[in-house]
VEXKOLRO-808609 format. One line per field, with one value per residue (C-alpha): x negated, y negated, z negated; residue in one letter. Coordinates in pm, whole numbers, plus 32768, in hexadecimal, padded with zeros to 4 digits. Layout:
% residues N
xx	c(X, ...)
yy	c(Y, ...)
zz	c(Z, ...)
r	c(A, ...)
This chain:
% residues 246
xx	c(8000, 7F68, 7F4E, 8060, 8171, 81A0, 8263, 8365, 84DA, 84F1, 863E, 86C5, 8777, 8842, 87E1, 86A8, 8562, 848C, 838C, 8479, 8594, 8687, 878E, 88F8, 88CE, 8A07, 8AC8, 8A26, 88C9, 8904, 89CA, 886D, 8785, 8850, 88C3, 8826, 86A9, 86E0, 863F, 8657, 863A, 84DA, 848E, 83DE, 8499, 8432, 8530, 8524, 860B, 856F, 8503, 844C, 8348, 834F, 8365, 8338, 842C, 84BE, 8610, 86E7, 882F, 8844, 89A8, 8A54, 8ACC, 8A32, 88C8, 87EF, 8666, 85A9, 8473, 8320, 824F, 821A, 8188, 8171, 81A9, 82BF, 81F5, 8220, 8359, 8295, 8311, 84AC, 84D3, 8630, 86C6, 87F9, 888A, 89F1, 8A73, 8A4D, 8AAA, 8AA5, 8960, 88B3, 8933, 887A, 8745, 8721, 8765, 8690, 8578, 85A8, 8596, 8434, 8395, 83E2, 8555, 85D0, 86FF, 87F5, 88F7, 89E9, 8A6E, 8BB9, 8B28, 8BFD, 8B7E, 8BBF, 8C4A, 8C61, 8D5F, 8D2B, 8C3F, 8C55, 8B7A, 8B7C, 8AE1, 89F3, 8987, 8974, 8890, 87A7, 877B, 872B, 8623, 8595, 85A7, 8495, 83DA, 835B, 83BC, 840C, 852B, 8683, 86E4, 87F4, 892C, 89DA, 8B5F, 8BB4, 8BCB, 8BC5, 8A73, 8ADA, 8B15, 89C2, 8912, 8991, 8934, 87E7, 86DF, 8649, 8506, 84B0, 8431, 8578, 8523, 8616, 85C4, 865C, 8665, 8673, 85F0, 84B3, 8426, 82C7, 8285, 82C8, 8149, 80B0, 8181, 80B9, 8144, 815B, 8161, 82BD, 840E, 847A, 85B4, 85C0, 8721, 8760, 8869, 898E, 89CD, 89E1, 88EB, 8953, 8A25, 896F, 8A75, 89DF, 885B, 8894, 8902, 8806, 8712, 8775, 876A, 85FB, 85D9, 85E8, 84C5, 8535, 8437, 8414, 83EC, 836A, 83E4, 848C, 85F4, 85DE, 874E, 878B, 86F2, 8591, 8583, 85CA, 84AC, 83C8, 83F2, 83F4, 82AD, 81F3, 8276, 81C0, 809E, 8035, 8092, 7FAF, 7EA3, 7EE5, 7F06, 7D7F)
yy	c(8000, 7E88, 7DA8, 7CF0, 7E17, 7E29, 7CFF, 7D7A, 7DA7, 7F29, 7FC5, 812A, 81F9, 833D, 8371, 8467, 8382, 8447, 839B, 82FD, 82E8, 81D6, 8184, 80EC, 7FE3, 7FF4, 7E87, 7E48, 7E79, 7DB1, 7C96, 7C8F, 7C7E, 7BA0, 7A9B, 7ADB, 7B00, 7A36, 7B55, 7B51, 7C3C, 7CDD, 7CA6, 7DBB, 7E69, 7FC5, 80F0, 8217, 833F, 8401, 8504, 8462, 839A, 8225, 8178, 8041, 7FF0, 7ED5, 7E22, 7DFE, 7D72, 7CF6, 7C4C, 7BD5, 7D43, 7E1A, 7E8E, 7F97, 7FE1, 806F, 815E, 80C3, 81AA, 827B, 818E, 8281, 841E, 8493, 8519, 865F, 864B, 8637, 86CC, 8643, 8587, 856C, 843E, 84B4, 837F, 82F9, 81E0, 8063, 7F06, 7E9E, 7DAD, 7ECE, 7FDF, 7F12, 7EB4, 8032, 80AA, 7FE6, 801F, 8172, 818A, 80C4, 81A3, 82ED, 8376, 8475, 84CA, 8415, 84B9, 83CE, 848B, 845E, 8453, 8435, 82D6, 8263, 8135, 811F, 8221, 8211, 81DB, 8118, 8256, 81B1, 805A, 8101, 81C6, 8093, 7FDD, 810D, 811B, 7FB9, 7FD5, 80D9, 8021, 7F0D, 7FD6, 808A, 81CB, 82C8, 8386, 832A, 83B7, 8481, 841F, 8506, 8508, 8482, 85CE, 85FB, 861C, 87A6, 8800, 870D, 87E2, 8972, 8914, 88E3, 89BD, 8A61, 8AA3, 8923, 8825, 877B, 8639, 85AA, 8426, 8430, 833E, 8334, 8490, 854F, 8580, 859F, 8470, 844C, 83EC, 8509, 8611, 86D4, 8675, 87A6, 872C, 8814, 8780, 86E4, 8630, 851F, 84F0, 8382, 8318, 821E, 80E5, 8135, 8273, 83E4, 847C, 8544, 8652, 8636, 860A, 875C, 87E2, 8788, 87AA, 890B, 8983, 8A4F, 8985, 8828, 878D, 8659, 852F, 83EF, 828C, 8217, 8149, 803B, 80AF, 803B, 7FC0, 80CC, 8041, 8016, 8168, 8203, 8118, 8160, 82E3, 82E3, 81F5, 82ED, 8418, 8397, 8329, 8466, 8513, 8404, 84A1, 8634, 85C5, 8509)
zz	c(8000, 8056, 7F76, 800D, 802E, 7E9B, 7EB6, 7FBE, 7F40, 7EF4, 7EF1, 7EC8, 7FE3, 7FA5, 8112, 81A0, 8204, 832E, 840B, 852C, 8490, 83D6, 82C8, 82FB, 81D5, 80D8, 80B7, 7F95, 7FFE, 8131, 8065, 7F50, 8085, 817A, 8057, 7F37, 7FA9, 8107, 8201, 835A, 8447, 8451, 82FF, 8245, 8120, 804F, 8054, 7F74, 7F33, 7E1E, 7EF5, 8065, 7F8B, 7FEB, 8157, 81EC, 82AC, 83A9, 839A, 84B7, 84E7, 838B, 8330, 8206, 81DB, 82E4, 838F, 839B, 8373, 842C, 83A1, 83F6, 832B, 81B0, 80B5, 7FA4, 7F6F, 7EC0, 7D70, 7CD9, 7BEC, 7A7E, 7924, 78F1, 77D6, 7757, 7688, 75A7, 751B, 74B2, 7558, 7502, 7541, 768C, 76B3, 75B2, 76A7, 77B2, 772A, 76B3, 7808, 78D0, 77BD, 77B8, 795B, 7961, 782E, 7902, 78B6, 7969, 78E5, 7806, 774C, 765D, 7547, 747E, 72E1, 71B7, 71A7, 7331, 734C, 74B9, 752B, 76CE, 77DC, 7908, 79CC, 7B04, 7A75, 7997, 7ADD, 7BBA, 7A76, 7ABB, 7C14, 7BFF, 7AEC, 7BAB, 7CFA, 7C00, 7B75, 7CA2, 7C1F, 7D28, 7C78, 7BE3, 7A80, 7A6E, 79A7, 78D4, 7874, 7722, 7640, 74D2, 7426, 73BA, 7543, 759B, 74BF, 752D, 7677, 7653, 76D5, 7563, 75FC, 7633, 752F, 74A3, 7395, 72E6, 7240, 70F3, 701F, 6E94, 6EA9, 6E60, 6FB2, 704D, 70F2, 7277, 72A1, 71FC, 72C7, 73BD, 7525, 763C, 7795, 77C2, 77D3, 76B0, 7603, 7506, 7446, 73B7, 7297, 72E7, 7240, 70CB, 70EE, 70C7, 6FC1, 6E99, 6F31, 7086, 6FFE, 6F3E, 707B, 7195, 7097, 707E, 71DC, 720D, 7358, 72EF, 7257, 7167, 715E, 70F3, 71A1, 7074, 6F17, 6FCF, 7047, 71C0, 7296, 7366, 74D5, 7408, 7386, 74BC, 7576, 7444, 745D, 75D4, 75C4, 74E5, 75CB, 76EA, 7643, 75D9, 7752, 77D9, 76DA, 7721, 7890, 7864)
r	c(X, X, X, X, X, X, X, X, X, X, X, X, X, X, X, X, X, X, X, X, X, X, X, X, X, X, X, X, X, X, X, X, X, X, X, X, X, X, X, X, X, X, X, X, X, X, X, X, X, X, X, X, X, X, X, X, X, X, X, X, X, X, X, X, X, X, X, X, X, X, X, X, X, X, X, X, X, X, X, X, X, X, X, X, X, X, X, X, X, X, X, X, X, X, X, X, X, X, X, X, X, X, X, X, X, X, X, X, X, X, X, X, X, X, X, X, X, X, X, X, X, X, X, X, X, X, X, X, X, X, X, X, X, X, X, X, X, X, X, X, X, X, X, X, X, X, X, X, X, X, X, X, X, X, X, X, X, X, X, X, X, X, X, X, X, X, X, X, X, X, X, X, X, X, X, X, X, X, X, X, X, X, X, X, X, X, X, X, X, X, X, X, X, X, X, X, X, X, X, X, X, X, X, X, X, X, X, X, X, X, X, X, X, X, X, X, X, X, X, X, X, X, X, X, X, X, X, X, X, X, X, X, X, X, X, X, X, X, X, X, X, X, X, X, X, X)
């Protein structure tokens, strides 16, 4: 990539990227780069689909709510998928919700699972806005995949479904726990559950606490709001992959 192409407008595509080929642009897309960022036909933009790698590409025909681009040529490889790591977490307010979301997209997530607690204060999700916030922190951050969302479920359901074999840590708070920064990290797919608003139960402690797969740990004396926990735990997370991985 030149030094230059970094600061092209990068959007995602549900559509395939080959050598040759193009995209239809949806309204929206067209509408952002027509009106919003003032490109004319010709101008450069990046595409990527989460599974072609990135591509330059040209715009033609751009309108307020139509054009297409055309593929000029692969900027980047799609990379090997690494190690999932799954956020478990009950829903918040709505500025929380996105400042935890687009957080959680730039420090790695790759899936995100909300989670009905005895303690949730916010009942619903908006999926399709919370999956539009992601695509569009991932479309920033350069990353080259798109989280996947998860249907609102309650936490007992969350937790049967989960693969017993993989690491599964559980922030608790007001609870004797091993600290998050002294567990050892594998570089296999891993979950992290987060409290709501308000914090777990001592009923619902006692019982994730009690399941052999989950590992209970601590972000430390200070009880954290819940989008700072899960940016502290996912922040330690990576930082030890990035150490394994060295």
């Amino acid at each position: 990539m030149t030094d230059d192409t970094y600061k092209l407008p990068r959007l995602f595509t549900n559509q395939r990227l080959s050598n040759g080929g193009g995209i239809a642009l949806t309204d929206a897309q067209a509408h952002y780069l027509h009106t919003v960022m003032r490109r004319k036909d010709r101008d450069e933009v990046r595409l990527f689909n989460a599974a072609d790698g990135e591509w330059l590409a040209s715009l033609n025909g751009l309108k307020k709510k139509s054009g297409t681009a055309e593929l000029v040529r692969q900027l980047k490889e799609q990379p090997d998928e690494p190690a999932r790591i799954h956020l478990y977490f009950a829903p918040i307010t709505k500025n929380r919700m996105d400042w935890l979301v687009e957080k959680a997209v730039e420090l790695g997530i790759t899936d995100m699972h909300p989670v009905l607690t005895q303690n949730t204060e916010v009942r619903k999700i908006k999926e399709e806005r919370l999956t539009a916030q992601m695509m569009e922190a991932a479309e920033q951050s350069e990353r080259l995949s798109i989280p996947l969302l998860h249907s609102l479920v309650p936490l007992n359901a969350a937790l049967a479904g989960w693969d017993a074999d993989n690491p599964f840590l559980a922030c608790l708070e007001r609870y004797d726990a091993t600290p998050m920064a002294a567990i050892k990290s594998e570089n296999k797919e891993t979950a992290i559950l987060i409290g709501p608003v308000g914090g777990f139960t001592e009923e619902e402690k006692n019982t994730i606490a009690s399941m052999d797969f989950i590992t209970p740990v601590s972000l430390g004396d200070n009880v954290l709001r819940c989008e700072t926990a899960a940016i502290y735990a996912l922040s330690v997370l990576q930082a030890k992959r990035a150490v394994n991985s060295g």
